[in-house]
C-alpha positions in Angstrom: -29.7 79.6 -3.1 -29.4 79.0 0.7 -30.4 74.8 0.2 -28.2 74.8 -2.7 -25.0 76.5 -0.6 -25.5 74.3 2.9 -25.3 70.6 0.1 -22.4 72.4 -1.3 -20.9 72.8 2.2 -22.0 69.2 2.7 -20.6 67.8 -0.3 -16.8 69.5 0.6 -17.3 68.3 4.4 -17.8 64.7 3.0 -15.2 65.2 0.5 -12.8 66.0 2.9 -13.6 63.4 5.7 -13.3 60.8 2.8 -9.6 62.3 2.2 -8.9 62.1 5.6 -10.2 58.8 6.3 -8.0 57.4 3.3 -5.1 58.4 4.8 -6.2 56.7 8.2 -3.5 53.9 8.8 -0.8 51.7 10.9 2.1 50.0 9.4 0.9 47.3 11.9 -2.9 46.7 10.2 -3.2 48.6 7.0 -3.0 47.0 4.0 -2.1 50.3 2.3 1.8 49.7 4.2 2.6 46.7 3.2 5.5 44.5 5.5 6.1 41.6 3.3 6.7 40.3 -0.2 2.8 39.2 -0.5 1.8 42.2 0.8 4.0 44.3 -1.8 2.6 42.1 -4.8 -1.2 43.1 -3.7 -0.3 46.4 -3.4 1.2 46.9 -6.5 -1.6 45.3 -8.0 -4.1 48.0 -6.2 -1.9 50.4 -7.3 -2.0 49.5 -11.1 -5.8 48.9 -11.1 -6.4 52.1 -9.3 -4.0 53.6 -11.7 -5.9 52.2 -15.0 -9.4 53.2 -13.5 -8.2 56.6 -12.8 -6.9 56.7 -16.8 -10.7 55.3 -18.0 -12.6 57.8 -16.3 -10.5 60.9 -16.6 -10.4 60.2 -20.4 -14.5 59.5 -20.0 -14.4 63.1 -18.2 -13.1 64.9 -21.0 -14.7 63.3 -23.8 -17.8 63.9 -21.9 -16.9 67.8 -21.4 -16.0 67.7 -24.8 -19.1 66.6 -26.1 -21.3 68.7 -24.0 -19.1 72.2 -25.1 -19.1 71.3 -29.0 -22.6 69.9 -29.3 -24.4 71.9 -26.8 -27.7 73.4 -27.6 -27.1 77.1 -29.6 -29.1 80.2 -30.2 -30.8 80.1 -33.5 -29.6 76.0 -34.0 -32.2 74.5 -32.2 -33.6 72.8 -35.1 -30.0 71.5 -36.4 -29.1 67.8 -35.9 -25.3 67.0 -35.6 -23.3 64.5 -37.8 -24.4 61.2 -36.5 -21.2 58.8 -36.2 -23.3 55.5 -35.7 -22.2 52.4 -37.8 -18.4 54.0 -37.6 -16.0 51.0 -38.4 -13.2 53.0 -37.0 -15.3 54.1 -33.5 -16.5 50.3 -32.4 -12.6 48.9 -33.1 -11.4 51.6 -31.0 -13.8 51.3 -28.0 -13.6 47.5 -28.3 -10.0 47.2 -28.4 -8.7 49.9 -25.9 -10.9 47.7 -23.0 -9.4 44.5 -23.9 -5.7 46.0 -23.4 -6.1 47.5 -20.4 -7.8 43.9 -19.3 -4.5 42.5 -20.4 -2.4 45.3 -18.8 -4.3 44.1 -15.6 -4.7 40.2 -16.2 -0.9 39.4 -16.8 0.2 40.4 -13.3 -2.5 38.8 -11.5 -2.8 35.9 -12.9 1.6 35.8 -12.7 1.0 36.6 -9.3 -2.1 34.5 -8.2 0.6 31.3 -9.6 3.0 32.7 -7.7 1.5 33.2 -4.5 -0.4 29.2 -4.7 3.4 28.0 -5.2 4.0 25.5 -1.8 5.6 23.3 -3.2 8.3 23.0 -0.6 5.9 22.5 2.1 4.6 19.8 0.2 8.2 17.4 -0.5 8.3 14.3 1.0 11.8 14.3 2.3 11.0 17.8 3.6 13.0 19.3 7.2 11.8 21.7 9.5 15.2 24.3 8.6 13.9 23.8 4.7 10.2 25.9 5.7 8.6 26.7 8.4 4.9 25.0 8.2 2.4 26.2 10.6 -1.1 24.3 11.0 -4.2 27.2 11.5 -7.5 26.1 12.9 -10.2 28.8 13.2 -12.9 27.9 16.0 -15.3 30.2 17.4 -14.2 32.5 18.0 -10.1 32.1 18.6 -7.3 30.9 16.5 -5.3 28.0 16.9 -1.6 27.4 15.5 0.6 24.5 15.3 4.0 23.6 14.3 3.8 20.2 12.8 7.3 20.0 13.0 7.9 20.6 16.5 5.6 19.5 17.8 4.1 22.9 19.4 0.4 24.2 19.6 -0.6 27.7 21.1 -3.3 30.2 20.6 -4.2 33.9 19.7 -0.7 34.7 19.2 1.1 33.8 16.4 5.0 33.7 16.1 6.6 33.8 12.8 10.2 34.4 11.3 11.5 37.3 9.8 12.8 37.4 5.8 11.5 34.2 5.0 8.3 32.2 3.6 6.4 30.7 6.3 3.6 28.4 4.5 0.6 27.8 6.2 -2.5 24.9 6.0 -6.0 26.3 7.0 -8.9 24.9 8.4 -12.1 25.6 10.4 -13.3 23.3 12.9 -17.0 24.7 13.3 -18.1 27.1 10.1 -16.4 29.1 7.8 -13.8 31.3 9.0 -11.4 33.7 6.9 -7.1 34.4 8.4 -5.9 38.0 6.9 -3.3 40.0 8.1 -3.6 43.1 6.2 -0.2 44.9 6.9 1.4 41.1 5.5 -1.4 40.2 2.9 -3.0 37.3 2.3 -6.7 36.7 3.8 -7.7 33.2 3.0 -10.9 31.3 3.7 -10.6 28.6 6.3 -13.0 25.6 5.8 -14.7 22.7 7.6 -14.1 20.2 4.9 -10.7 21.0 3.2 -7.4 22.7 3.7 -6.1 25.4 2.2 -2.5 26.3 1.7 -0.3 29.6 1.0 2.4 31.6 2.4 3.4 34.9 3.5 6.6 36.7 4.1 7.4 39.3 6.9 10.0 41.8 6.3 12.2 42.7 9.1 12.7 46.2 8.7 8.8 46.8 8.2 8.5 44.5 11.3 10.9 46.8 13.8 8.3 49.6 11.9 5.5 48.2 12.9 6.2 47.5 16.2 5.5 44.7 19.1 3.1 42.7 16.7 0.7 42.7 13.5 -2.9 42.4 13.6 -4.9 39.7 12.3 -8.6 39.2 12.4 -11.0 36.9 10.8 -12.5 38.3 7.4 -15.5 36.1 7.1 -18.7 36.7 9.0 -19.3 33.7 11.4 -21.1 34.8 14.2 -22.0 37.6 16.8 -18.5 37.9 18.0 -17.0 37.6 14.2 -15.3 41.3 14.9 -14.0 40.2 18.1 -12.5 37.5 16.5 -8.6 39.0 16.0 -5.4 37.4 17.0 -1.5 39.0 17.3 1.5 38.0 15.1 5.0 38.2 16.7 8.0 38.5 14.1 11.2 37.2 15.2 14.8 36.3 13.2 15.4 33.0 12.6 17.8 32.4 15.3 15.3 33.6 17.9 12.1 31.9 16.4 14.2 28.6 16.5 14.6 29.2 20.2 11.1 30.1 20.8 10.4 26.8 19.7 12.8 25.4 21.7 11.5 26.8 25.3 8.1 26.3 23.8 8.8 22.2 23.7 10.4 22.3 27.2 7.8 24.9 28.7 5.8 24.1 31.9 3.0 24.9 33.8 4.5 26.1 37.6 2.6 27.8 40.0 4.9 30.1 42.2 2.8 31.4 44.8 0.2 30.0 47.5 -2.8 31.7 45.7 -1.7 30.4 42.5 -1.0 26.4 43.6 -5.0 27.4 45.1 -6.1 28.5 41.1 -3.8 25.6 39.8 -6.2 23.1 42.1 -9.3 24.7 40.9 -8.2 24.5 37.4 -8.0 20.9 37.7 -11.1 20.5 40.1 -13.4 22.7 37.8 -12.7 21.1 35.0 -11.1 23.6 33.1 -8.1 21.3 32.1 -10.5 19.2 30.3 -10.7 22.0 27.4 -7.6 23.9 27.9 -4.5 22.4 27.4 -1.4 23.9 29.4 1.7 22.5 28.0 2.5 23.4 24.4 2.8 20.0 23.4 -0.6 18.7 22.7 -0.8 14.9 22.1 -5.0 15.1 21.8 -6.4 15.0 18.3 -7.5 17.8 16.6 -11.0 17.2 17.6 -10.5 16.7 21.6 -8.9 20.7 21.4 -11.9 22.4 22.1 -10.8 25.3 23.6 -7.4 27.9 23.4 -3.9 26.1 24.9 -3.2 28.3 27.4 0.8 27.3 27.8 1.9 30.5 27.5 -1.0 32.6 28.8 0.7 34.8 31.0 2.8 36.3 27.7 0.8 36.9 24.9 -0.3 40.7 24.1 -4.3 40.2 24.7 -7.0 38.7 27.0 -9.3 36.5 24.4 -7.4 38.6 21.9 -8.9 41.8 22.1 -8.6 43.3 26.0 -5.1 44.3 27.4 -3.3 41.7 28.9 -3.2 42.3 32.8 -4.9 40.5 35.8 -8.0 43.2 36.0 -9.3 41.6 32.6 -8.2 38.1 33.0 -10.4 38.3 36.2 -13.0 40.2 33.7 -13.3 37.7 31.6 -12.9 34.6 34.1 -16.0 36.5 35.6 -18.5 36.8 32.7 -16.6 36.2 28.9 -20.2 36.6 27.6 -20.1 40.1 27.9 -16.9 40.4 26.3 -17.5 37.6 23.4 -21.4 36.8 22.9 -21.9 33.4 21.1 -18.5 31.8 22.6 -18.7 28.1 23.3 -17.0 29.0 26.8 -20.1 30.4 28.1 -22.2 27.4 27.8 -20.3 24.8 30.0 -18.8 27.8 32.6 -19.0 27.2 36.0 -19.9 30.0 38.6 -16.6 31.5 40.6 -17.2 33.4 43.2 -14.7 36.2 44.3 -11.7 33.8 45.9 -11.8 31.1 43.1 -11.7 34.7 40.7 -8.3 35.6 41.9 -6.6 32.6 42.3 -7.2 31.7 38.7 -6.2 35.0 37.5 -2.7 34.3 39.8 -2.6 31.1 38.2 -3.4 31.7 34.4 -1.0 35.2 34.4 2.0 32.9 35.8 1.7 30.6 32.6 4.7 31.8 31.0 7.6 29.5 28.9 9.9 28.0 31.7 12.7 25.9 30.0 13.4 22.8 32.1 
């Protein structure tokens, strides 16, 4: 009785844990508080397959009690055999049938809405202008994110900036293995691959944006590697008006070092080679291939340090110092060069001063 009470007490703590940890989210990462019309669209389709599972096995339930009240074993009737139903015409239509409309119940939507959501054609026209959408080029590299603004003319990293109220469209790639760009609270997650591109758009509400705060999280859903969880990036929503001047400082930003100790971490930039990865003007003229590493343009404003420690000069200097420890497997380890406590501060001085300076 005692074993049977403490898996009872078991079963409710679980129960209960589960219905806490279902409630567990941020308007800013869950995809259970959706911010934009893809992310409404998924939900709605949760919702409605939710909905119809919770309809099949409730009705399951109570045939099931059903059956085991009314043709349970009785006194003095052990012997008796009830009235056997197999062969029933009437039975195998009805259990054939009812499947087959809640499958269409479920497949219209989601095939309307898988057409709808693979609609680009307006990134796609020829005689396309950069006011008519708002393109942005991902590449996925281990492990950061890279985005581009064909249009402009304007490449940064980790953080990406996107207008408010309006479809942004977006072309994917990988440049190593297989990667996957999701930002739950907006929808979407989309493989990223090494041989093709891959195309869709999302749409960030405004109102669910000022909700959700200074920026939505984005991660990378695929596993790729040791620091695959590490592997996150920000999203900044803006109107129209201001993302169209972000662009506009973005194309006239450059690098200035104010200070003595920074003009020191500038030199050493340059002298360490670090220049020959990272890129620190926005406008990138390399090829694709030659960007090995995260343009650093506007370093000194976005949200994270390798996009998962706070941005401030104790964990720039962190990561300047060892970014093995922080990201094992990254590609910067390999060809790092030793610093030593000076050369540590004057490149955090310098890299925390890249901020967009309009000419």
């Amino acid at each position: 009785m005692e074993k049977r009470l403490t898996k009872l007490r078991l079963v409710a703590i679980f129960a209960m844990l589960t219905l806490v940890l279902a409630g567990c989210g941020e308007p800013y990462l869950s995809a259970l508080q959706p911010a934009g019309e893809v992310a409404d669209m998924q939900y709605s389709l949760m919702v409605l397959s939710t909905l119809i599972m919770v309809i099949v096995i409730a009705v399951v339930t109570v045939i099931f009690i059903y059956v085991v009240l009314k043709f349970r074993q009785r006194k003095g009737e052990e012997n008796k055999i009830p009235e056997q139903v197999e062969g029933s015409h009437k039975l195998e239509i009805i259990w054939t049938v009812i499947p087959i409309l809640l499958l269409l119940v479920l497949a219209v939507p989601v095939v309307s809405a898988t057409f709808e959501l693979a609609d680009v054609k307006p990134m796609d026209k020829k005689d396309r202008k950069p006011e008519d959408a708002v393109v942005i080029n991902v590449r996925a590299n281990l492990y950061w994110w890279e985005f581009e603004y064909p249009d402009q003319g304007v490449i940064t990293s980790q953080d990406l900036v996107v207008p408010t109220d309006e479809r942004v469209y977006f072309n994917l790639i990988a440049s190593d293995v297989k990667h996957s760009f999701w930002i739950p609270s907006a929808g979407g997650k989309m493989d990223t691959n090494t041989e093709n591109i891959n195309q869709f758009w999302l749409n960030f509400d405004s109102k669910r944006s000022e909700e959700a705060g200074e920026y939505f999280y984005g991660k990378c859903a695929e596993l790729c590697g040791p620091s695959h969880a590490l592997m996150d990036f920000k999203v900044k929503t803006k109107s129209r008006a201001e993302f169209d001047q972000w662009l506009e400082e973005m194309k006239g930003a450059k690098a200035v070092a104010s200070s003595d100790l920074a003009k020191q971490g500038e030199k050493l930039f340059q002298e360490k080679s670090c220049i020959g990865c990272h890129a620190v003007t926005p406008v990138d003229e390399r090829p694709e291939q030659a960007r090995t590493a995260p343009n650093l343009a506007n370093f000194g404003e976005r949200t994270r340090v390798a996009g998962i420690l706070p941005h401030d000069k104790e964990n720039i200097r962190n990561w300047l110092k060892d970014p093995e420890q922080y990201k094992p497997g990254n590609k910067m380890t390999k060809t790092y060069p030793e610093l030593n406590d000076e050369e540590l501060d004057a490149l955090t001085e310098y890299l925390s001063g890249l901020k967009v300076e309009t000419k």
